[in-house]
N, C-alpha and C positions, 0 to 999 in steps of 0.2 A: 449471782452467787456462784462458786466456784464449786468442781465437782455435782456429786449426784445428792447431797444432803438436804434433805426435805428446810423449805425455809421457813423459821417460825415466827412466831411476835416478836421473839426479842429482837432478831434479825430487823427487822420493819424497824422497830422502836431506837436498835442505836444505829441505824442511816442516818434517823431524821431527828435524831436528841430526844425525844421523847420518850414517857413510861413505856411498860407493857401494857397497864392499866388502861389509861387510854386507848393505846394503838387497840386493845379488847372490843374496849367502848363504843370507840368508833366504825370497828367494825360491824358490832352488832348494831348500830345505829341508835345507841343511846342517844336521849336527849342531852347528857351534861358533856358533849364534847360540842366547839363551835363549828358551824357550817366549815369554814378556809382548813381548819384544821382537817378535819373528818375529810375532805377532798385530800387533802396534801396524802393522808394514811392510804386510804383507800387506790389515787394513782401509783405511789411507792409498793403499797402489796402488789399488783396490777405487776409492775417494772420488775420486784424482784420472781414474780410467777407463784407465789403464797396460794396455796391451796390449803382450806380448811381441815383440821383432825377432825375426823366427822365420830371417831370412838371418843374423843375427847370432847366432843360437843354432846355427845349422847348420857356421857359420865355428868356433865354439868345440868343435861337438863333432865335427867333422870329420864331418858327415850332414847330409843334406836334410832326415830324417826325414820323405819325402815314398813311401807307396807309389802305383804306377800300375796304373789296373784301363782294359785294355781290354776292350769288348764290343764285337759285331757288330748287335744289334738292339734299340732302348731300347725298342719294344711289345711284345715279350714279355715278360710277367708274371716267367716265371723269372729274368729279367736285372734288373727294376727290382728283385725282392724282394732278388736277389743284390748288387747296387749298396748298400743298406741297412745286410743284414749287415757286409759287408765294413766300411763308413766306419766302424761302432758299434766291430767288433773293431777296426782299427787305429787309431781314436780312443783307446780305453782303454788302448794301447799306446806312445801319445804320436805317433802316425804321420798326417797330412793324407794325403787323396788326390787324385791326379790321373787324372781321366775321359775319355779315348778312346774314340770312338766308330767303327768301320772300315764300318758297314752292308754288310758284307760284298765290300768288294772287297778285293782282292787287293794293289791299287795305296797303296788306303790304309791296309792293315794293314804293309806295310812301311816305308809311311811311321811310323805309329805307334811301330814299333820305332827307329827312326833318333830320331824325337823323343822317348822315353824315355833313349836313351844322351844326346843331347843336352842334355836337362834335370838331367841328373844324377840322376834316382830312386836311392831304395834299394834299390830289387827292384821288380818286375810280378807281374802278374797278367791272363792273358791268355788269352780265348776266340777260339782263330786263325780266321781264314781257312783252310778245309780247302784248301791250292791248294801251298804251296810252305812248308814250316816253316823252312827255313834260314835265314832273317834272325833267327827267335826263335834259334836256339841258338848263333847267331854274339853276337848281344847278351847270351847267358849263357855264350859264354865270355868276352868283352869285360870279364866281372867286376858284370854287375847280372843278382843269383838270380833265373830268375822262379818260377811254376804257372803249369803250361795248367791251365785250367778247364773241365769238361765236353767238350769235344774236343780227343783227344790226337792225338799221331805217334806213336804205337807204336814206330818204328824210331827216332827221335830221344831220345839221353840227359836228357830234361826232365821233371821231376816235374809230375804230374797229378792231382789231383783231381775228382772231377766222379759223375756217379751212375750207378746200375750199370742201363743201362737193356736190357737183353737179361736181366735176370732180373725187370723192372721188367714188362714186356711176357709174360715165360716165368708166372709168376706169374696176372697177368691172365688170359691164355689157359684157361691150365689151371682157373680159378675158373668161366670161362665152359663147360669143357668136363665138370667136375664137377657143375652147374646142369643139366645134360641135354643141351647142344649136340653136336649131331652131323656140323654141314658149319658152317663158320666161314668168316669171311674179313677180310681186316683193310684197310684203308682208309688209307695211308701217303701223306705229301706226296711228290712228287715232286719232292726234294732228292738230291747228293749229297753228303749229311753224315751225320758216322758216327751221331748218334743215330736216325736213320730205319734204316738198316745192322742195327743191334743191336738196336733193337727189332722189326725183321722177323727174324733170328734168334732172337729171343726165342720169339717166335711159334709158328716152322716149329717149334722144337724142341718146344712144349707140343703138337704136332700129332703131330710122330712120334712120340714118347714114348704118346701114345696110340689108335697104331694108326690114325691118320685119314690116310688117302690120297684128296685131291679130285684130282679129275678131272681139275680146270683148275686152273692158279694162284690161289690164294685171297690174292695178293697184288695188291691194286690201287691204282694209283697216282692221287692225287688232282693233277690238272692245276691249277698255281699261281700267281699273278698273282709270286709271291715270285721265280720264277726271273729274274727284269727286274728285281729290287729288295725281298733279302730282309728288308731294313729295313721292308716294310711288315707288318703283323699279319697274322695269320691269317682266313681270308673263309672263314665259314660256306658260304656259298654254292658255294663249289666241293666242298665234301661234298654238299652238297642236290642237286647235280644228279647227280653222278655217283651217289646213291643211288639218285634219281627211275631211272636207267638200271637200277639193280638189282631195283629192283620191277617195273617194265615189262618186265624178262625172263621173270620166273615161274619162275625157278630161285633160289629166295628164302631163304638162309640161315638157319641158326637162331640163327645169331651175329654181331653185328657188333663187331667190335674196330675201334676208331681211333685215331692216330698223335697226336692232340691234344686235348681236349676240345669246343674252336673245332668240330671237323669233329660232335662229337656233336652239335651243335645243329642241324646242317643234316639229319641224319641223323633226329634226332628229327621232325622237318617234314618229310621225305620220306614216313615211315612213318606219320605222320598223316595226311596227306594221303590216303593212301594204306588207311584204317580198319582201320588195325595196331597194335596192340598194345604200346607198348615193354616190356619186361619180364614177357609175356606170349606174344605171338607172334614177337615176336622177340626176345633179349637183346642189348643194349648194354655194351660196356665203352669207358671214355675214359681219357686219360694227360695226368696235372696236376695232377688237382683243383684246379682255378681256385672261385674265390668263388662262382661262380653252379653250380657242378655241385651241390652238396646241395638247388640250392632249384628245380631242374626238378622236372619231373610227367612218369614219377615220378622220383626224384632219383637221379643218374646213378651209377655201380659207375665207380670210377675208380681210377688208379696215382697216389697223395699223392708230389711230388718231396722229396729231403731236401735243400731250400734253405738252410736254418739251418743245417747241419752242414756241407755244401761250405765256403759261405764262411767258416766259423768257421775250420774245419781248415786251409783253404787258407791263411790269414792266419799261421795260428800254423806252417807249413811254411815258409812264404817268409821269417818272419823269424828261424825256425832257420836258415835258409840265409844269410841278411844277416850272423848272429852269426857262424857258423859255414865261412864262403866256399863258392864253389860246386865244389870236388873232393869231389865224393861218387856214392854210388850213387843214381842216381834213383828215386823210389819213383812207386809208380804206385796210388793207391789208389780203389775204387770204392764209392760210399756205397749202399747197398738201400736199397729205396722202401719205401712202405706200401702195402696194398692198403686201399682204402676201400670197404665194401664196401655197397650200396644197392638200391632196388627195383627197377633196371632191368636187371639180372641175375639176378635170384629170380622164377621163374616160379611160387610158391606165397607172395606177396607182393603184392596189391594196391597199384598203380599211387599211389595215397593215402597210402604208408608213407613216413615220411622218417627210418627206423631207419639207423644209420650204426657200421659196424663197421670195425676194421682187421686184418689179418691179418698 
């Protein structure tokens, strides 16, 4: 076709002599068009570059066919790998998405929700703002289903998916406390969101459960540029120093747990620093397994997130609900992690091993 004008059925239809009806037909793959025919249409759309009106597909089937994924932070790995998943599933389900970004404020996570009902989605997909849920469940009773993702409201009727990280963390512990550990402590940002929450319960429980009573709180919080804007990544450096303080006390654990992997990096350089040992004089454990945790010295004992299965699950929950309308019972479901299991937690393991197991 000539120029820049969008090509339509009719176009298609008088190349090849044929209706519009059919060349329709054929393309949504009715059965009343013949096999030879429905090829002829379909290579001809193909030749002239026919792109579907997807507002005019939406008019005829009464849908957007558009899901809405909000997040709070595009630098975290678990959010960009979950933005992936997500388009892949609702692409194969004929669904576009639409990407909100709230960096965690409060102001414009309700906005998001306001611009979801306004655009007419077919459902959401939403990692809130831990501050006020009621805008979400006002827009799910408004009639657009959503998922919270990885942070729920417990007391709010909206379904959840997201990982189970207090057995993510219980897990971990108890790996390090099996290894020989005898005084631990765990290294948590100083957020209030529930996954820092549940995985310091995680924690405490692999503690009691094994008769450890420290002294002092073996809960310490890593001071965070992120409280001012947790849109930004995670800074090794605020591990590293508040390590550097741990060493310099001389009350020196035999365990380090941390709340991220980010923070084992700073921790791994505190303890060098410092001509300690990782996985030897002291044990490391980290939560993520980010790409670069197998390939430290020596390679880091981490909690594997189950990304591919939130967002898979979540996808196919929201659009049982779209099918389905939103009077139902909420379901609240929590995915387990892996444990990955590496040299910096095997204290009979040479710092040189980069053997990798899951538990």
């Amino acid at each position: 076709m000539g120029g820049s004008r969008r090509v339509t059925l009719k176009d298609i239809a008088a190349s090849l002599g044929v209706s519009v009806n059919t060349v329709s037909r054929a393309l949504a793959d009715k059965d009343s068009v013949g096999e030879d025919t429905r090829a002829r249409i379909k290579a001809e759309a193909q030749r002239l570059g026919y792109v579907p009106n997807s507002m005019a597909r939406s008019l005829v089937l009464g849908s957007a066919m558009t899901l809405g994924l909000v997040i709070t932070n595009p630098s975290n790995p678990f959010y960009s790998q979950l933005i992936s998943t997500v388009e892949q599933r609702g692409r194969a389900c004929g669904y576009s998405l639409m990407l909100l970004v709230t960096e965690e404020s409060p102001e414009a996570d309700q906005r998001a929700a306001e611009a979801l009902l306004r655009w007419g989605v077919d459902g959401a997909l939403v990692v809130p703002v831990q501050s006020d849920g009621q805008h979400w469940e006002r827009l799910n009773e408004s009639g657009v289903p959503l998922v919270l993702l990885n942070r729920d409201f417990p007391d709010l009727a909206l379904d959840f998916v997201g990982v189970d990280y207090e057995h993510g963390a219980y897990e971990a512990t108890r790996h390090l406390i099996e290894g020989g550990a005898k005084s631990l402590c765990l290294m948590e940002e100083d957020l209030p969101i529930s996954p820092v929450e549940q995985r310091t319960a995680g924690f405490r429980r692999a503690l009691a459960e094994a008769g450890i009573k420290p002294s002092r709180d073996p809960v310490l919080s890593v001071p965070t540029r992120r409280r001012e804007s947790q849109a930004l990544p995670w800074e090794p450096a605020d591990a590293y120093r508040l390590a550097q303080d741990i060493v310099a006390g001389g009350d020196l654990p035999d365990a380090i747990m941390v709340g991220n992997d980010y923070f084992a990096l700073g921790v791994y350089r505190a303890l060098s620093e410092a001509d300690l040992r990782v996985g030897e004089d002291v044990l490391v454990g980290g939560f993520g397994d980010h790409p670069f945790a197998a390939y430290l010295t020596p390679a880091l004992t981490t909690v594997r997130l189950p990304v591919a299965e939130i967002g898979t699950t979540a996808v196919d929950v929201l659009l049982k609900r779209i099918q389905g309308g939103t009077d139902h019972q909420a379901e609240k479901r929590h995915e387990r992690c892996e444990l990955a299991v590496r040299a910096s937690s095997r204290a009979t393991v040479r710092a040189s091993t980069s053997e990798d197991t899951t538990t």
